[in-house]
Wavefront OBJ file of the C-alpha trace (Angstrom):
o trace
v -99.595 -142.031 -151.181
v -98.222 -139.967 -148.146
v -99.734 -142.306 -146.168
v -97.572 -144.832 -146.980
v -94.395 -143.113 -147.363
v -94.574 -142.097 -143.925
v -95.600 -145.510 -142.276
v -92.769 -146.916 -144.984
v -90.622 -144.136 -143.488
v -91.776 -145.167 -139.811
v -91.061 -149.054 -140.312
v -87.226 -147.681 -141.396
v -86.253 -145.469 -138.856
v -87.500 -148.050 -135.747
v -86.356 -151.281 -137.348
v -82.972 -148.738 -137.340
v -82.473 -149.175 -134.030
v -82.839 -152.949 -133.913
v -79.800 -153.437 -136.379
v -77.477 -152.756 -132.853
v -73.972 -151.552 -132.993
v -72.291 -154.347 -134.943
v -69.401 -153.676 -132.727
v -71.290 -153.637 -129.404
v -69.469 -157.029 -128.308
v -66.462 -158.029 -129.701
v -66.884 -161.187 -132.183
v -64.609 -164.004 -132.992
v -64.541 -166.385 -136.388
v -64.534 -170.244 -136.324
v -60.506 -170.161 -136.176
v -60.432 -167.423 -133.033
v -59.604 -164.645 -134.770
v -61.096 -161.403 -134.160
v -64.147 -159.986 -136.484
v -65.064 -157.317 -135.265
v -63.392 -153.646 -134.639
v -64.353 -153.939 -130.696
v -62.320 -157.667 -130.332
v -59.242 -156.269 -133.140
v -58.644 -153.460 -130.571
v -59.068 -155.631 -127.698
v -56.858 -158.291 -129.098
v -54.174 -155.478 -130.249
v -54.194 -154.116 -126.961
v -53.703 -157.490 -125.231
v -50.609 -157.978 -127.842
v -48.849 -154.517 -126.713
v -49.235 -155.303 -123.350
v -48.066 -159.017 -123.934
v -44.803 -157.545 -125.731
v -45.834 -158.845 -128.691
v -46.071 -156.213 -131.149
v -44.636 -152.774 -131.049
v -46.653 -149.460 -130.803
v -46.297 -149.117 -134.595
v -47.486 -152.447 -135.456
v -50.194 -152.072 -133.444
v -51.365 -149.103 -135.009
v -50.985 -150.425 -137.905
v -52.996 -152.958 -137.263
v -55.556 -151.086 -136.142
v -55.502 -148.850 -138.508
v -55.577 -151.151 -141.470
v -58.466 -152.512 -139.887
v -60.606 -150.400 -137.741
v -59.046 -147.353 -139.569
v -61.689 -144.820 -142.404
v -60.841 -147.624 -145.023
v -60.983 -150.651 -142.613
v -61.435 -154.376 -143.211
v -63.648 -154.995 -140.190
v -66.460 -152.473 -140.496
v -70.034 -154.231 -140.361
v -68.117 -157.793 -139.501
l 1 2 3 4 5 6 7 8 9 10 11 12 13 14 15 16 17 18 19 20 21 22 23 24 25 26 27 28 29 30 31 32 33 34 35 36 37 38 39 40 41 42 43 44 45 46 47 48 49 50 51 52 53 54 55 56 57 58 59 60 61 62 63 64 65 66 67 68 69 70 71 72 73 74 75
C-alpha cells in the first residue's frame, strides 16, 4: 500500500511541472482579446501608453482581472 502511494505521489508531483505556467505566454481568444493575465497586462500597458485609458482604468482593469479575485486566472 505505501508502495503505491508513493509512486501515486511520484506520478503527481512530476506531471506538476508539465502543467507550465498558464501565463508563461500571453494568449489571445478567437475575437483578439486577451486570455490570459500575461497578454491583459500587456494589452493594458499598450493602452496607457497609447492614451487610451487612464492610470485608474488601467488598474482597474487589471485588477478586476489579474487582481486575488481575477477573471483570468488559469485562462
Amino acid at each position: 500500500m505505501r508502495t503505491v502511494l508513493a509512486l501515486l505521489l511520484g506520478l503527481f508531483v512530476s506531471g506538476c511541472g508539465k502543467l507550465g505556467d498558464p501565463n508563461a505566454e500571453p494568449t489571445y481568444g478567437k475575437t483578439g482579446l486577451p486570455k490570459n493575465c500575461k497578454a491583459i497586462i500587456q494589452e493594458n500597458v499598450r493602452a496607457w501608453r497609447a492614451r487610451e485609458y487612464s492610470a485608474d482604468e488601467t488598474m482597474e482593469s487589471i485588477d478586476r482581472n489579474c487582481g486575488p479575485n481575477g477573471r483570468s486566472w488559469n485562462q
